[in-house]
N, C-alpha and C positions, 0 to 999 in steps of 0.2 A: 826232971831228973829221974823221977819215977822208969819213965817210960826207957829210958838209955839204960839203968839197970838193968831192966826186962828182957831187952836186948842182947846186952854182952852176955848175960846168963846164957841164953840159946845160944847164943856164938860157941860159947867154952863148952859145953854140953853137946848138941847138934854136930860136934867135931871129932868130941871124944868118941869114936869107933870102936869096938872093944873087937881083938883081932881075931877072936873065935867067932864071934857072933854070928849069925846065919844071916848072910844078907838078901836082900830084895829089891828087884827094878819095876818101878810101874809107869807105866803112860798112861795119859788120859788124857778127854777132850773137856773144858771148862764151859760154865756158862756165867754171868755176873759184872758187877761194876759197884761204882761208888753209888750206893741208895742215900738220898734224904732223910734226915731228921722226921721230915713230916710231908706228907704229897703236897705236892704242887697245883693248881689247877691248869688244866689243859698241857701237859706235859707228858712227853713220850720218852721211848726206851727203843732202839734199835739193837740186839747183844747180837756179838759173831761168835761165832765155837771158837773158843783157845785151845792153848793146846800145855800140859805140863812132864815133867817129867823127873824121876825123885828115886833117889835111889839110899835103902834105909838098912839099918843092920838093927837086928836083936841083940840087948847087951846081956838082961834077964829074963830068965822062963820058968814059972811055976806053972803048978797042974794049969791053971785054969788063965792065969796072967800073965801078963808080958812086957816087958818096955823095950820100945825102939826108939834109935836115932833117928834122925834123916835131916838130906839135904836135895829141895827142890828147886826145880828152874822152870818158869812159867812166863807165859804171855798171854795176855787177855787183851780184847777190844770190845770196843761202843760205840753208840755215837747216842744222843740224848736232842730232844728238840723240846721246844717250848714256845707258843702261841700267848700273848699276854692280852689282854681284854682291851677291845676298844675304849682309848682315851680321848678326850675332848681336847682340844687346840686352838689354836688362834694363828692364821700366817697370814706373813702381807701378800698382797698381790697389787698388780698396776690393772685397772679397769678404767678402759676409755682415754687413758693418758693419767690419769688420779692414781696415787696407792691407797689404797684400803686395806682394813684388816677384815679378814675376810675367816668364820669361824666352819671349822671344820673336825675333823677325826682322827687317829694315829691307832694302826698299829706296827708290834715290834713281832718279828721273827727270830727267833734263835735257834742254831744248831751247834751243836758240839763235837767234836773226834777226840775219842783218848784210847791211847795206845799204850798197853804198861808190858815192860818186861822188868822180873822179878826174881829172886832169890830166898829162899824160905828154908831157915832151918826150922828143923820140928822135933817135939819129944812127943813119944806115941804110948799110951798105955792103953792095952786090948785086953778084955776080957772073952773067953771062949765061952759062948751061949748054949748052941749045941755042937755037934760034930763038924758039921759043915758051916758054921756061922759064927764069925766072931763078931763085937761089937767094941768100938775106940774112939777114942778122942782125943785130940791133939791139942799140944800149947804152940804156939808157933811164932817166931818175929819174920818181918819180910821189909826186905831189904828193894828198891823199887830203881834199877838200875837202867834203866831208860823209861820218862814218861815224858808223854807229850798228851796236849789237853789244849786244844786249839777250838775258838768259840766263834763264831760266822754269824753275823747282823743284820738282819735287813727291818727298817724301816721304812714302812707304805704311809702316803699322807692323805689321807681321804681314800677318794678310787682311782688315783692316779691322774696326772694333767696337772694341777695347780704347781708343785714343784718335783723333781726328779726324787724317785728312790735313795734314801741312804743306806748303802752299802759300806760295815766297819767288821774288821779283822783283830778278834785278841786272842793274845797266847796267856792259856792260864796255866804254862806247864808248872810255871817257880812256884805257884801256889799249893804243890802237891807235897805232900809230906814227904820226904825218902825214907824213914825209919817209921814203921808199926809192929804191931803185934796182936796175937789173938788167939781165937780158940774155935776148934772145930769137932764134928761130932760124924761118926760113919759107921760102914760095917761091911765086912768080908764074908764072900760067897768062897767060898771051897768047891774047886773043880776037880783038879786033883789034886796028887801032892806036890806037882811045881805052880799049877795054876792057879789064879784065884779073881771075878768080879771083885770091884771097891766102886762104894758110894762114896764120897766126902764131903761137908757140908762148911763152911768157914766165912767167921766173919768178926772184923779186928773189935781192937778194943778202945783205939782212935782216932778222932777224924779223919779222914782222907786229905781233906783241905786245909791249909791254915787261915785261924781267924781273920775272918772278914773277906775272904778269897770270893766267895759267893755266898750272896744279898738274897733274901726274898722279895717279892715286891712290895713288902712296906721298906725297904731297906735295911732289913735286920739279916745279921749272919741266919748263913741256915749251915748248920753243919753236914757231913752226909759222911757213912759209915760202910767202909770196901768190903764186899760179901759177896760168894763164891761156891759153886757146888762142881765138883767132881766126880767123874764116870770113868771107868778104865779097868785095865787088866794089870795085875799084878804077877810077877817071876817070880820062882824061890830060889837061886841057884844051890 
């Protein structure tokens, strides 16, 4: 319940535009995905550049402070794999016309594709460092309006010959949260007075997955936490 307050707050907040305000368009290209609780062994990370794009107004401006609205629209991709350690096995086999159990080896291949587009209100408080440089941080909830999270298997049984490859297809999309939220940390280069560099750094406050979605290899939940950095140009109109 915690987490749906957190929520409608940004919603009611993130909307309220306040009709003077000085508004701002930024694009950027992302990098990031759902990170683990804790590394995996033998586990990879493929990231593709996303791409966002957010358009925020100023409601207040003191000398040196500031709060902004905004509302983002983002799409990231991945793809993740994991190698699991040879295990020992036992399968039959017919030798000579006889079945016997015949002892052997296994491993598991896995790859992953997840694909998220997204919606992200945000409240922005910046502080001006020096002339050219400001420094913010954002609370944000994001809203995950298409995700797919699709997981490809393959299992080798020794070195191949005793019996064929198992090849199994899961879809872990229902397992993705559609509601988070979080916090992020960045800072504005000043080009001129329309233009401006942004870093942005973000990452929620919880899980990606719902419990039990994804096992470590003792078979215990591993959680894993969507984190996200940001590169782009900022408008002033």
């Amino acid at each position: 319940m915690n987490k749906l307050y957190f929520i409608l707050f940004f919603i009611l907040i993130a909307f309220h535009f306040h009709i003077f305000g000085q508004t701002y368009l930024s694009v950027s290209t992302n990098l990031g995905g759902a990170i683990p609780e804790k590394t995996q062994k033998n586990s990879t990370a493929k990231i593709f550049p996303g791409a966002n794009l957010e358009l925020t107004t100023q409601i207040s401006n003191l000398k040196k402070i500031s709060i902004k609205t905004g509302l983002e629209l983002g799409f990231t991709a991945y793809n993740y794999y994991l190698n699991q350690d040879k295990k020992d096995t036992i399968v039959e086999s017919v030798v000579m016309g006889n079945t016997v159990m015949v002892p052997t080896y296994y491993y598991t291949f896995i790859e992953g594709h997840t694909r998220l587009l997204y919606l992200i209100p945000n409240i922005i408080l910046s502080y001006k460092l020096f002339d050219k440089i400001i420094i913010f941080t954002n609370l944000y909830s994001r809203f995950n309006l298409i995700h797919k999270d699709l997981v490809f298997i393959k299992v080798q049984v020794g070195e191949g010959g005793l019996i064929p490859d198992v090849n199994l297809d899961q879809n872990n999309s229902s397992g993705i949260n559609l509601l988070n939220g979080g916090i992020g940390l960045g800072m504005d280069y000043k080009i001129n007075e329309n233009y401006s560099l942004f870093f942005n750094a973000k990452r929620d406050l919880w899980r990606f997955y719902k419990l039990n979605t994804v096992k470590d290899e003792n078979g215990n939940d591993l959680p894993f936490y969507f984190t996200l950095a940001n590169i782009g140009l900022k408008y002033k109109f």
